[in-house]
C-alpha positions in Angstrom: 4.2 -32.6 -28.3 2.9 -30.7 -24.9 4.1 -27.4 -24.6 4.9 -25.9 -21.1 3.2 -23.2 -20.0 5.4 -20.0 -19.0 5.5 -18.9 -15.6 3.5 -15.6 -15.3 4.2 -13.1 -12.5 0.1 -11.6 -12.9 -2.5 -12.6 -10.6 -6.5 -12.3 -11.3 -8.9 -11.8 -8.6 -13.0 -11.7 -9.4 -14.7 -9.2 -7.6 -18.3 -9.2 -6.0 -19.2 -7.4 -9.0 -18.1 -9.6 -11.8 -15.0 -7.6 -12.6 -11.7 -9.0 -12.9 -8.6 -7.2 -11.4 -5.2 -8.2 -13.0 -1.8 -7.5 -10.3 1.6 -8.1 -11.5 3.2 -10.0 -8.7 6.6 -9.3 -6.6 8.9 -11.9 -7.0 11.6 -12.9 -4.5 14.6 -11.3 -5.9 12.5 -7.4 -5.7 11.4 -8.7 -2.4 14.6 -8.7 -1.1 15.7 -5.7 -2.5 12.7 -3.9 -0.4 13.9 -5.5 2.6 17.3 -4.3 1.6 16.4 -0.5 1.9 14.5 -1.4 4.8 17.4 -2.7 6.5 19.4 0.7 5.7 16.8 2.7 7.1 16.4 0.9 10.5 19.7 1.1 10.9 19.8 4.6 10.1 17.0 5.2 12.9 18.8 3.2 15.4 21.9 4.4 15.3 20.5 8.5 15.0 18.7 7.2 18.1 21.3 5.2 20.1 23.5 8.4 19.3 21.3 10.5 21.2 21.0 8.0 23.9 24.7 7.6 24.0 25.0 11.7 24.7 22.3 11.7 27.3 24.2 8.9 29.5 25.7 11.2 32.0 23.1 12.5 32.7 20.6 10.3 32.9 22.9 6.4 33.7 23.7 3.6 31.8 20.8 1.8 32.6 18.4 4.0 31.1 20.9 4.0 27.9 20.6 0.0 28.1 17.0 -0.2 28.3 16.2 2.9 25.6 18.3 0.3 23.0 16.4 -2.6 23.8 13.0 -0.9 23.4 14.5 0.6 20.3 15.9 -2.9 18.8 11.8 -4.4 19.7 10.4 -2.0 17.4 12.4 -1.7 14.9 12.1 -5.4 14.3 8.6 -6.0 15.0 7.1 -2.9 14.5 8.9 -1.1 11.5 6.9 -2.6 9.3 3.6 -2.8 10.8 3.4 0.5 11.1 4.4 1.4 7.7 2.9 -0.7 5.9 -0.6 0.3 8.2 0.5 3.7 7.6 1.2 3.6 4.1 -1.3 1.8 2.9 0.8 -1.0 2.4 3.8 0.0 1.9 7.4 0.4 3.5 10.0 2.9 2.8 11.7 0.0 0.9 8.6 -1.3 -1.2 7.9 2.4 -1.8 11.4 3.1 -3.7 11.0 -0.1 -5.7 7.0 0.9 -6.6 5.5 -2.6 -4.4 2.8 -2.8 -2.0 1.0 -5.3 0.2 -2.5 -5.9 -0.5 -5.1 -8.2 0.5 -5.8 -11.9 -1.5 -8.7 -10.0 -2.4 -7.4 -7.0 -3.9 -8.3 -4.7 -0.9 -6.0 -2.5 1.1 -4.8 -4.3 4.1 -5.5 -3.0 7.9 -3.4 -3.2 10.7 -4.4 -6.2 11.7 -3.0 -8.0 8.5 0.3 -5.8 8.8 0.8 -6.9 12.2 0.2 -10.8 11.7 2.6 -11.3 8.5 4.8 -9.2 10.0 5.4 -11.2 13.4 5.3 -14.5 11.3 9.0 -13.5 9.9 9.6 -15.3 12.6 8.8 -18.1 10.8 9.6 -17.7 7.3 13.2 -16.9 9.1 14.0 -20.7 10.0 16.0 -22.4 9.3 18.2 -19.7 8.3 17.7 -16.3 6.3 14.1 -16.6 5.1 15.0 -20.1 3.8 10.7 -21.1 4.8 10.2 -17.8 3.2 11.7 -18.2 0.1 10.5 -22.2 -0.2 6.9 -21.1 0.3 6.8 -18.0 -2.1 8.2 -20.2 -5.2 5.5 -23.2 -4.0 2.6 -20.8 -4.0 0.6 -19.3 -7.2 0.4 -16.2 -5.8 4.6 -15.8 -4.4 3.6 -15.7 -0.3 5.8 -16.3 2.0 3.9 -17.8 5.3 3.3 -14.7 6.8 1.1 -14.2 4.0 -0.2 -17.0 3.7 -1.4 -16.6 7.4 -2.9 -13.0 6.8 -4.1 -13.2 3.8 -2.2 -11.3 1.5 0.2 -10.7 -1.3 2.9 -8.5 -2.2 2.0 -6.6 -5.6 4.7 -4.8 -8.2 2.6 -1.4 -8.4 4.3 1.2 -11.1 2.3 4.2 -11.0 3.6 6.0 -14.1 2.3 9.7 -14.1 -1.2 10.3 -15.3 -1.6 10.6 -18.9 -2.6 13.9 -20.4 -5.0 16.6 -19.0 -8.4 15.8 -19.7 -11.0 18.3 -20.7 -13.0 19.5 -17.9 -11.3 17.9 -14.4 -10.0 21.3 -14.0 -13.3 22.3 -13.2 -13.4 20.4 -10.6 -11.9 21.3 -7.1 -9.1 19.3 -6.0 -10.0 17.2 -2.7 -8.1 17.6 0.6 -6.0 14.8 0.8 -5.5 15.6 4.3 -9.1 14.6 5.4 -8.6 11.0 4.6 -7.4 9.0 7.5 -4.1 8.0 7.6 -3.0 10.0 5.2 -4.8 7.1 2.3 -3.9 7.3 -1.1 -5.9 5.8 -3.9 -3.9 2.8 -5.7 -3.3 2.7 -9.4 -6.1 0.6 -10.6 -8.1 2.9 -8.5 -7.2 5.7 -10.1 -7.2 4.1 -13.5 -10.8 2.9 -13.0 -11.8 6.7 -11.9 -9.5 7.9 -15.7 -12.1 5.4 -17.3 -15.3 6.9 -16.0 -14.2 10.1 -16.8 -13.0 9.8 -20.2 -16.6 7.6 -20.6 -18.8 10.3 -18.6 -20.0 12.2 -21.9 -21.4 8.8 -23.2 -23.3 8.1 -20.4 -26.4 10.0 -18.1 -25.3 11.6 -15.2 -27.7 9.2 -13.5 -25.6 6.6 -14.8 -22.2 7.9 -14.1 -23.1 8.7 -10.8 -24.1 5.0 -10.2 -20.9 3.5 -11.8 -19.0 6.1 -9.2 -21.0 4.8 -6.4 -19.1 1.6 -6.9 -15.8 3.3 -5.7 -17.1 6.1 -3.7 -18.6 4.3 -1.2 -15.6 1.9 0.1 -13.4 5.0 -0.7 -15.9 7.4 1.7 -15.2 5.0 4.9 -11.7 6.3 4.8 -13.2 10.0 5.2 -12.5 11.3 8.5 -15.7 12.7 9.5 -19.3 11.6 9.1 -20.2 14.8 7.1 -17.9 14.2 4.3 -18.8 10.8 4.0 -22.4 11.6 3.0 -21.3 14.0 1.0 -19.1 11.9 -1.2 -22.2 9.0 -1.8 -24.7 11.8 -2.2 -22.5 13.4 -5.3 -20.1 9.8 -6.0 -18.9 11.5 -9.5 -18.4 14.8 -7.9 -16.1 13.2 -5.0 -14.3 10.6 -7.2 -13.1 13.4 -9.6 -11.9 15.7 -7.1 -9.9 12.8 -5.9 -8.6 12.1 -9.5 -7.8 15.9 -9.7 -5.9 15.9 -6.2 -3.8 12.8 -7.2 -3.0 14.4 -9.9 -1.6 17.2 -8.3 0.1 15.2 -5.8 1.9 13.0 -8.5 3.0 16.3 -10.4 4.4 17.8 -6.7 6.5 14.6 -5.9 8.0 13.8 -9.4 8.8 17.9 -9.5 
């Protein structure tokens, strides 16, 4: 008798480097519970704004009112989650509260350029009715894209970032790295952060040498989001140095938000 497989949710990408990357994949139903919250809060900014509009009108006419809402409506709905999700690395105030994020097919953070492009193709994913392209192309495709991500090259990922285990021997030796000094405010994702866990539990197994050319892997994609030129020579010149600090600091960040 043929057995059916099961349906998995996981995805695997292959990188460059002959290492496989497993994702766990959003599904519709979580989808829609992001965009959910992200309905509440654009209504939330738009009718704090349209509020303050609404107070300014004697002073300032009706027809500035009028046009202040229109502007307001245009980027709300094309630009809400753009931004974010250029901003966040992926992420939405919505996808945030239910622990997803939007990543490139390839497994690397997206730009604004991807953000923008699946975001104007809702558009399409909206006809006929209610994301009913959306939804047909998400269950028809391996990977659960709707067209807009289909077009841009991405997927939408379910990324629990439980806190990190334990204190390990020795990272407290290291200073924590301004988080601040990455642009736009970047935040290392889990498997990130897992990889860096590995190296350091590994690092008293291995030469320096070599732990500082298994950190170069990650440091140096991870240095380009540096803000100045300085600290990016700084981070491939001492890789181990720079990716533990920026274990250490997520650390501390992860401890400050669940507190």
């Amino acid at each position: 008798m043929q057995t059916v497989e099961p349906l998995s949710n996981r995805t695997y990408i292959e990188t460059p480097e002959n290492v496989t990357l497993a994702f766990r994949l959003a599904g519709p139903g979580t989808r829609l519970g992001a965009y959910g919250i992200d309905l509440v809060v654009r209504f939330v900014i738009f009718y704090t704004v349209a509020y303050a509009a609404s107070s300014l009108q004697p002073a300032t006419g009706s027809g500035l009112t009028t046009g202040v809402f229109f502007v307001l409506v245009f980027v709300l709905e094309w630009g809400y989650g753009a931004l974010f999700e250029t901003w966040w690395n992926g992420q939405t105030p919505g996808k945030r509260a239910l622990g997803l994020r939007v990543i490139k097919t390839e497994g690397y953070a997206i730009g604004f350029h991807e953000a923008m492009l699946r975001n104007l193709l809702r558009a399409a994913d909206f006809v006929p009715f209610f994301y009913a392209a959306g939804f047909l192309a998400a269950v028809a495709t391996h990977r659960m894209q709707r067209i807009g991500d289909i077009v841009a090259g991405t997927m939408v990922i379910r990324e629990h970032r439980p806190g990190l285990r334990g204190d390990f021997t020795g990272l407290f030796e290291y200073e924590p790295f301004p988080m601040a000094e990455f642009e736009h405010r970047y935040r290392p994702s889990e498997k990130t952060l897992e990889a860096i866990e590995l190296l350091f539990r590994r690092r008293v197994e291995l030469a320096p040498a070599r732990v500082d050319e298994i950190a170069l892997e990650l440091a140096s994609p991870m240095s380009n989001r540096l803000a100045t030129i300085e600290r990016q020579r700084d981070a491939v010149a001492r890789p181990s140095e720079f990716l533990f600090r920026v274990l250490r600091s997520a650390r501390i960040t992860e401890r400050a938000e669940a507190a």
